[in-house]
C-alpha positions in Angstrom: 94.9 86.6 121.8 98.5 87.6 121.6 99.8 90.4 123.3 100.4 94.1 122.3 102.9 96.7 123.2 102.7 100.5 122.5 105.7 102.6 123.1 105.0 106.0 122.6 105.4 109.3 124.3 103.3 112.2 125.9 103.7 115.0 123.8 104.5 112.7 120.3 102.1 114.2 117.6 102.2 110.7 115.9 101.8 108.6 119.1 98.5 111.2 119.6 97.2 110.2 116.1 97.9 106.4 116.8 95.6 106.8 119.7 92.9 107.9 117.7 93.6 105.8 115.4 93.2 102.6 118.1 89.4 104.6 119.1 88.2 105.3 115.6 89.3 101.2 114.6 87.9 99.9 117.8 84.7 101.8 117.5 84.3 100.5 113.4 85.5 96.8 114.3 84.1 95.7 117.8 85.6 92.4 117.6 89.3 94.5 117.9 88.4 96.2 120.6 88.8 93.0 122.5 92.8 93.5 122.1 94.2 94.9 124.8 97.3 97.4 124.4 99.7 97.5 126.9 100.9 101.1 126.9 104.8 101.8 127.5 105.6 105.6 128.2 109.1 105.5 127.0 110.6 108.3 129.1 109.0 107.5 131.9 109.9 103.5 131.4 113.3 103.4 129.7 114.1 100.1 131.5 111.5 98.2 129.3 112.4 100.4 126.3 115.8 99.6 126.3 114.7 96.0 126.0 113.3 96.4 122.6 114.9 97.4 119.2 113.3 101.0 117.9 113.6 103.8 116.8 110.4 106.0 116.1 107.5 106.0 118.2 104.6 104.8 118.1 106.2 101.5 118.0 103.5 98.1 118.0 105.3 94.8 118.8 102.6 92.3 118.8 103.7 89.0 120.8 107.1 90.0 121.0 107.7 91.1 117.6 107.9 94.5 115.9 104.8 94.6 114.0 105.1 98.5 113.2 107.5 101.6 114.2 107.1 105.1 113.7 104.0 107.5 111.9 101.0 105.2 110.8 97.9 105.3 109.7 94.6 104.0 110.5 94.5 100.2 108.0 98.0 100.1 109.4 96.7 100.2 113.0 93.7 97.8 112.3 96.6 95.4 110.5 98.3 95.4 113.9 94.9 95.0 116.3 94.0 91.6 113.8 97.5 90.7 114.0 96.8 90.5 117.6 93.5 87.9 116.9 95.3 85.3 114.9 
């Protein structure tokens, strides 16, 4: 399983949709709730922020590539949890 990064921020209306988004797909699909999301806060972590190249929040980078930056919706989510499965 490859691995997946969130960046996002408390407060973000569209980082707070993503999240429901990742509970509504996980709940529909049990075989992506397996993924695991590594969650990076990127005001409180600007070190590893800096590190990547964004934009908008909610970003996904699934094994070290951008796999999805800014507003989303829930197919684009599940897109990015299978991505992780391959």
């Amino acid at each position: 399983m490859k691995k997946v990064l969130l960046f996002h921020f408390v407060g973000c209306p569209f980082c707070r949709a993503a999240e429901n988004y990742i509970r509504e797909v996980a709940a529909e699909h049990p075989e992506l709730s397996a993924v695991e999301i590594e969650r990076v806060d990127e005001l409180r972590h600007r070190d590893v922020a800096d590190r990547y190249d964004y934009w908008y929040v909610p970003t996904f980078y699934v094994d070290g590539v951008k796999a999805h930056e800014g507003a989303c919706s829930k197919r684009i989510v599940e897109n990015v949890l299978r991505s992780a499965l391959d």
